[in-house]
N, C-alpha and C positions, 0 to 999 in steps of 0.2 A: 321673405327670403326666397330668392329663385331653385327650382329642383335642382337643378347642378352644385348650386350653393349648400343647399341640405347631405346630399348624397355625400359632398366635400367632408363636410364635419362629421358625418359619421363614422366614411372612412377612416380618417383620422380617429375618431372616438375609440374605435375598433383597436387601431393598431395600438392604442395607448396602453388600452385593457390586456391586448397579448404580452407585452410587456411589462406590465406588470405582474406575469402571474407566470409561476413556476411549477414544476411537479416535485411535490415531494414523496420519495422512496419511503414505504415501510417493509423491514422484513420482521418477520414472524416466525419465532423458534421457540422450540418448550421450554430455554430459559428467558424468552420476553420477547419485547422487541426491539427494534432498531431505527432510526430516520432516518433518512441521508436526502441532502440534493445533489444533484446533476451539476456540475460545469460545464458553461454555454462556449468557451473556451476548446472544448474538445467534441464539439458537436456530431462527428461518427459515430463516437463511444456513444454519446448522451441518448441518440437517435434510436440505437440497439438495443440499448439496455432497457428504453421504455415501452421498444415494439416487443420485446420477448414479454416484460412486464406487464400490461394490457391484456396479450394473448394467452397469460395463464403458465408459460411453458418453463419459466423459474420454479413454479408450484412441486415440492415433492422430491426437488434435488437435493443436495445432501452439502454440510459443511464438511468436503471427503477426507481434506489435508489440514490439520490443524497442526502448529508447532507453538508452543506457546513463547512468548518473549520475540516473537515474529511476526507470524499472519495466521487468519485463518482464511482458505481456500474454498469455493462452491461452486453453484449454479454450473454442474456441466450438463445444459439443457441435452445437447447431441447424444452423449452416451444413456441419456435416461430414456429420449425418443429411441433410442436403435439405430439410428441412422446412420447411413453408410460414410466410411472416412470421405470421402470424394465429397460429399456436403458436409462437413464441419469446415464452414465458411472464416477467413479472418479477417480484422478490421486496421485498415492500412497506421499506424504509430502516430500517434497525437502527443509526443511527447515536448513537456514544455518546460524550459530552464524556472519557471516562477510556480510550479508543482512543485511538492517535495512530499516523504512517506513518511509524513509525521503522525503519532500514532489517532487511529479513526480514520484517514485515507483509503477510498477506495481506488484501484488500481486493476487493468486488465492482466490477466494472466497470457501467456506465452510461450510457445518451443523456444527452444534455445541460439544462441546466434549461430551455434555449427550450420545449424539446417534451416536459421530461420535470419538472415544479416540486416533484414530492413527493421526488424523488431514486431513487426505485424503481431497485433492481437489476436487471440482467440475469441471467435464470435460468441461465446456465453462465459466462460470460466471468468473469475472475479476476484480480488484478494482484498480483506479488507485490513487495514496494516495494524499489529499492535505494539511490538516492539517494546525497545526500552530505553530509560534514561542513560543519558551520556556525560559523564567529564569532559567540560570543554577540550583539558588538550587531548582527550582521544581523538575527537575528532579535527580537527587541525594538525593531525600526526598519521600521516599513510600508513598504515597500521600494515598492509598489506606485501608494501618493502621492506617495512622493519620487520618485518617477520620473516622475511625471506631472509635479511642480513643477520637478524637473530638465529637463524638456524646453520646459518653457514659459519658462524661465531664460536656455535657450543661444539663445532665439531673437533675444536682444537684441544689437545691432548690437558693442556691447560684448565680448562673449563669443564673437565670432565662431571665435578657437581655439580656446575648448574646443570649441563643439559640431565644427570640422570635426577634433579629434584623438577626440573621442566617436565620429564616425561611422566615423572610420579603425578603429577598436575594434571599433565593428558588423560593416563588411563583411568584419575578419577572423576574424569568432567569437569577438572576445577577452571573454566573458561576464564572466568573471572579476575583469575587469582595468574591465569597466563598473560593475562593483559596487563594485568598488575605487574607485572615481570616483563614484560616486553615495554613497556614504558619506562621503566624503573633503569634500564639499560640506554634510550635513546640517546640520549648525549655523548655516551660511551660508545656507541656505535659509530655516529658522526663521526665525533673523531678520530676511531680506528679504521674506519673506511673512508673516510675526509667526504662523507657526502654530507645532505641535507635531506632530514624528513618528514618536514612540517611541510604542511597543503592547504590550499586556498579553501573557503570557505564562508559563502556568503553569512554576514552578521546574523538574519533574522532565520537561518538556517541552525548556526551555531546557537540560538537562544532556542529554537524549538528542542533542537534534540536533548537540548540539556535540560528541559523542563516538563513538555507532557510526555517527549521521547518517540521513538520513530526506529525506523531503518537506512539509514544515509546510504548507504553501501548500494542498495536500489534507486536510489534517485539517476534520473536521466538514462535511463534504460528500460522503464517500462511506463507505461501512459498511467498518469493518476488522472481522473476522469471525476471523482465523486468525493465527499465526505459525510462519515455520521455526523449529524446534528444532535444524536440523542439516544442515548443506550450503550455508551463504552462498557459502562460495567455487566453486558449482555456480553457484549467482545470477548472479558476480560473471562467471564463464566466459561466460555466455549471454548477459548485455549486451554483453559486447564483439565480441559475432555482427558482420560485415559488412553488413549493412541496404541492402534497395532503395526502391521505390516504398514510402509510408504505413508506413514504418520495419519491414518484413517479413522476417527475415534470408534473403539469398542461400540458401544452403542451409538446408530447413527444421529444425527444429529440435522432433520429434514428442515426446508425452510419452505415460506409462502412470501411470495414478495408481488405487494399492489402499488400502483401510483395514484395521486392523486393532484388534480389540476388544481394548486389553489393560488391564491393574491399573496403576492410576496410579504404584504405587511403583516398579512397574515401567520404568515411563516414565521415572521421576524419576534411579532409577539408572542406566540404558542413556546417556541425553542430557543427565542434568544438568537438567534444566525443572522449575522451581518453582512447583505448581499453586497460585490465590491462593488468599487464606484467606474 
């Protein structure tokens, strides 16, 4: 076989092997650890996440913002270096309609659209999703209007018990038990305002959240970039942290996050994760 012919096939050899081989995420926290891989799909996010990860600088951040039945929040590499606001760098919105915050999703965190309208990521902070399960028709129901026409509803002399057994419900967090009640009215609402309040919602969207559960309400507004492969019930330990001020747990809750290059099949037998096609 001629050198050029060699050189050929190796090439080739080469590129086979990088594609086949993936990094897998592990984070490290005193209640365990976690997996996750990277989505090749949003390759900015992917890129950042593994150069902070490599160089150490996730090491010793903090899970700062926990809410349980939600996300938990870290990795704010900037505020732990000291570095000045003018470098907390952001990573341009990789946001993708076939992503969604179904729970174990990782997702970049973000300013808000007042100050921030492109959706631009923050270059370290990270949210990994945990959420909860959903009844189909909540979600197929804009919960969001209905609650607005739900409120404009009870303000009618009329109704004056539900709104004051709705409020009894607010001041004792009963979220649950509001939704349950803001649904229980839909049809009646329709009617009385002759709109319509059901919303579209991709099938395999509506079987996620109604099964391992999620945050819909974030979808398409912030880049999901990553998912655990292995450790929810690490997740699931960390939201249920004791939380003070801007939902920060009592005792901190530090993490260590390394990558590792290895062969997809690898990955696939170790965890179970079915890379897409």
């Amino acid at each position: 076989m001629k050198t050029t012919q060699i050189i050929a096939v190796l090439v080739l050899f080469m590129m086979g092997c990088s594609v086949e081989k993936d990094y897998l995420v592990k984070i490290e926290t005193r209640h365990g650890d976690m997996y996750a891989v990277l989505f090749d799909d949003t390759p900015k996010h992917k890129k950042n996440f593994i150069e902070l990860a490599e160089k150490g600088r996730f090491d010793s951040t903090e899970f700062h913002r926990v809410i349980a039945d939600f996300m938990i929040q870290g990795g704010d590499v900037f505020a732990k270096e000291g570095l000045p606001r003018d470098q907390w760098y952001t990573i341009p919105a990789e946001i993708l309609s076939n992503r969604m915050h179904a729970k174990g999703m990782i997702a970049a965190a973000r300013m808000g659209d007042n100050v921030n309208p492109e959706k631009a990521s923050s270059g370290s902070q990270f949210y990994i999703v945990q959420g909860k399960a959903y009844q189909k028709h909540e979600l197929t129901t804009d919960m969001r209007q209905l609650g607005a026409r739900f409120n404009q509803y009870i303000q009618l002399v009329s109704n004056k018990e539900l709104k004051d057994r709705y409020t009894e419900l607010y001041n004792e967090k009963s979220f649950d038990e509001m939704n349950k009640i803001l649904l229980e009215h839909k049809e009646i609402l329709e009617e009385f305002y002759n709109i319509k309040l059901g919303k579209e919602m991709k099938e395999e969207r509506v079987k996620a959240y109604s099964t391992i559960g999620g945050v819909p309400h974030l979808d398409d507004e912030y880049t999901v970039f990553g998912q655990l492969i292995q450790g929810t019930e690490v997740l699931d330990k960390i939201a249920k942290e004791k939380t003070g001020p801007q939902d920060k747990p009592v005792d901190a809750v530090y993490m260590k996050v390394t990558v590792s290059h290895l062969a997809k099949k690898k990955i696939t037998k170790d965890f179970g994760y079915v890379y897409e096609e």
